[in-house]
C-alpha positions in Angstrom: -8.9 -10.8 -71.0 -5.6 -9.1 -71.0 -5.3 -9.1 -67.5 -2.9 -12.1 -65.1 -3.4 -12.4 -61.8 -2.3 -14.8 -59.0 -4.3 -17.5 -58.1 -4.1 -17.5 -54.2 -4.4 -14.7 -52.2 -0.9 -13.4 -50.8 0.7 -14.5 -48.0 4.3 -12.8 -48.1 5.8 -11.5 -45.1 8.4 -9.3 -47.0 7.8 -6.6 -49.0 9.7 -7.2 -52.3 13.4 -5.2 -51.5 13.6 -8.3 -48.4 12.4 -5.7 -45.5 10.0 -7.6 -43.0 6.3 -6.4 -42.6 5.7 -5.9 -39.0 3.2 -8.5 -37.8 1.1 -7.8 -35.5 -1.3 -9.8 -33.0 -2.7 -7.5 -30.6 -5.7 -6.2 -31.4 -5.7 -2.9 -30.0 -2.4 -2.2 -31.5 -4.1 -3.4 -34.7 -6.7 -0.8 -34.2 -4.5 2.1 -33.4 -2.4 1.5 -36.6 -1.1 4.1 -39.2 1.8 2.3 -40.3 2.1 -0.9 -42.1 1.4 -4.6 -40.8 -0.5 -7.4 -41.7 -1.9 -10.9 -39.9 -2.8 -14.1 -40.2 -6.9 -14.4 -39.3 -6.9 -15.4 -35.6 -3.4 -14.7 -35.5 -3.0 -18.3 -36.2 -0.7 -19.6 -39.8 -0.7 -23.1 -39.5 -5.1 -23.1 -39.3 -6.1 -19.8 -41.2 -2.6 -18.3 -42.7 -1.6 -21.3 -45.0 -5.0 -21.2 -46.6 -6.7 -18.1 -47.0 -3.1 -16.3 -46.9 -2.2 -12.9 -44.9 -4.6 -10.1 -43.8 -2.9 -6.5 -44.8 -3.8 -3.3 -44.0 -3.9 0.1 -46.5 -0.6 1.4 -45.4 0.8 -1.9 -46.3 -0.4 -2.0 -49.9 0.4 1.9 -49.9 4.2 1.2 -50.1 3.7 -0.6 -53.2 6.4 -3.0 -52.3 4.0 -5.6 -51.3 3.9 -7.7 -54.7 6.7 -9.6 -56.1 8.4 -7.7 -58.7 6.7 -7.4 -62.1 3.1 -7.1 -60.3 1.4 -5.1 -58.3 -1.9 -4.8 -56.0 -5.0 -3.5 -58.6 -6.3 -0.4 -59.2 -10.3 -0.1 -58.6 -10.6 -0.4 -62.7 -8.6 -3.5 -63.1 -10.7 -5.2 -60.3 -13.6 -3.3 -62.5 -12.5 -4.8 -65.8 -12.0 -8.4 -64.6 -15.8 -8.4 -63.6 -16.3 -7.0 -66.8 -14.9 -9.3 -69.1 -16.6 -11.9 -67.0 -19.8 -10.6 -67.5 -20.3 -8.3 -65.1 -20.1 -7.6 -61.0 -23.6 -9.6 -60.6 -21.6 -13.0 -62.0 -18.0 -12.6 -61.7 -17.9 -13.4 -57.9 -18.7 -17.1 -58.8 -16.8 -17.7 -61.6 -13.9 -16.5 -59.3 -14.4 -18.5 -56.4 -13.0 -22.0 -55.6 -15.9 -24.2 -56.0 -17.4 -26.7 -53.0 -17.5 -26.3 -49.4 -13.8 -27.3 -48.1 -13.2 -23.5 -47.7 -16.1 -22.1 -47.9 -19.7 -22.0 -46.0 -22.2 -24.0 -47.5 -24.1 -23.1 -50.3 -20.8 -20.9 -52.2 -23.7 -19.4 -54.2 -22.3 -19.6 -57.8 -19.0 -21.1 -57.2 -17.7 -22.3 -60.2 -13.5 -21.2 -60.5 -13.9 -21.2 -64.0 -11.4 -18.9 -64.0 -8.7 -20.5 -62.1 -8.7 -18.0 -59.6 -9.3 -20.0 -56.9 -11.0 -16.9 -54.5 -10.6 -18.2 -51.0 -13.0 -16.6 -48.1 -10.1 -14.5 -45.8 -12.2 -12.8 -44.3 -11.1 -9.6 -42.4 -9.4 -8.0 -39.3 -11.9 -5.2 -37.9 -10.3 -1.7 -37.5 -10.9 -2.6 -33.9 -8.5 -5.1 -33.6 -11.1 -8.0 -34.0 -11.3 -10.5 -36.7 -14.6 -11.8 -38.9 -16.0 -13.8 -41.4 -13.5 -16.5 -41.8 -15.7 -19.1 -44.4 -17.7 -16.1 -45.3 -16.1 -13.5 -46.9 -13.4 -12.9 -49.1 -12.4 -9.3 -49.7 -9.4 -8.0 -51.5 -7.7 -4.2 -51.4 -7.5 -2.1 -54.6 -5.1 0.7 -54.2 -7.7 3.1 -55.2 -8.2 5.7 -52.2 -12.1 6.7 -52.1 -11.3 10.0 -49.4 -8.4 10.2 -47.2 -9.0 7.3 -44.4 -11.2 4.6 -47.1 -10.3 2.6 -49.9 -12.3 0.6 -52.5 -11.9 -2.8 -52.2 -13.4 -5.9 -54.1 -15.3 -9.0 -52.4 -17.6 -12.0 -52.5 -19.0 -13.9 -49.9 -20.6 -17.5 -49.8 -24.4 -16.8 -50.3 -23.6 -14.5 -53.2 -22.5 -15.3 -56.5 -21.8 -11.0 -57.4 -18.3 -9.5 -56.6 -19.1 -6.2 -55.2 -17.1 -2.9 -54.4 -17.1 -1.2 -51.4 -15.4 1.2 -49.5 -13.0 0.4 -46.4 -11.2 2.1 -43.7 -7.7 2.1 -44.4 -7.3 0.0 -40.7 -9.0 -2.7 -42.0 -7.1 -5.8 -43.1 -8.0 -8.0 -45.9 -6.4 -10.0 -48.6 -4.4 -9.0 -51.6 -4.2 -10.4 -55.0 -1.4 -9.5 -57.4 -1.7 -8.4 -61.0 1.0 -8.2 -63.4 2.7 -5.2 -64.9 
């Protein structure tokens, strides 16, 4: 369509003006968080981060200094639109993700990347502190605020060939994908 994104999920540990993004590893830190930080799943680059790229929370993507300059984290319609124009939420999930099993569980229902996105499973860091679904999952922030402490966000997951939309505690930390201006 008229839309470009990037093709890996983001794993930048500045916000665009150079200013560091806290990171943080404990977990109960994590889950007492109303500032912004993000992760690596496990709390671990060289395995996890280098991959499937960094785990943000909402009050990360809230500053919306978190993309390089000239894109930005999408709205709940742009993620909307992009399953449109791919035929809808029930399909677009496979024709995003990266095809095979090297990153993802076995069987990566619908995987075909015919899209070049590339969707990597991320997974998530619990608003507990805790992580999940590494291989599973892959779940990305829109900056679309549902009430004041959720968010929609837009995901796909390895028996599933849909992307769906959800809502999320803003604690939560998942992937981003940029879009540009």
């Amino acid at each position: 369509g008229n839309q470009c994104w990037l093709k890996e999920n983001l794993r930048s540990t500045k916000y665009n003006d150079g200013t560091s993004i806290p990171n943080v590893t404990d977990g109960t830190t994590w889950a007492n968080l109303t500032s912004p930080a993000y992760c690596w799943y496990d709390n671990n680059y060289a395995t996890y981060g280098s991959v499937y790229g960094a785990l943000y929370n909402w009050y990360t993507v809230d500053t919306e200094k978190l993309c390089p300059d000239g894109w930005h984290v999408p709205s709940d319609a742009e993620w909307t639109e992009l399953a449109d124009y791919l035929g809808g939420a029930s399909v677009a999930g496979g024709k995003l993700k990266e095809t095979g099993t090297t990153h993802w569980n076995s069987p990566n229902t619908g995987a075909t990347n015919e899209t070049g996105f590339t969707a990597l499973p991320g997974s998530f860091r619990m608003d507990d502190g805790d992580f999940l679904g590494i291989r599973y999952f892959g779940g990305w922030w829109s900056t679309t605020e549902r009430e004041p402490i959720t968010v929609w966000r837009h995901a796909t997951s390895y028996d599933h060939s849909g992307i769906d939309r959800y809502w999320i505690p803003k604690k939560i930390g998942i992937s981003v994908r940029c879009v540009k201006d």
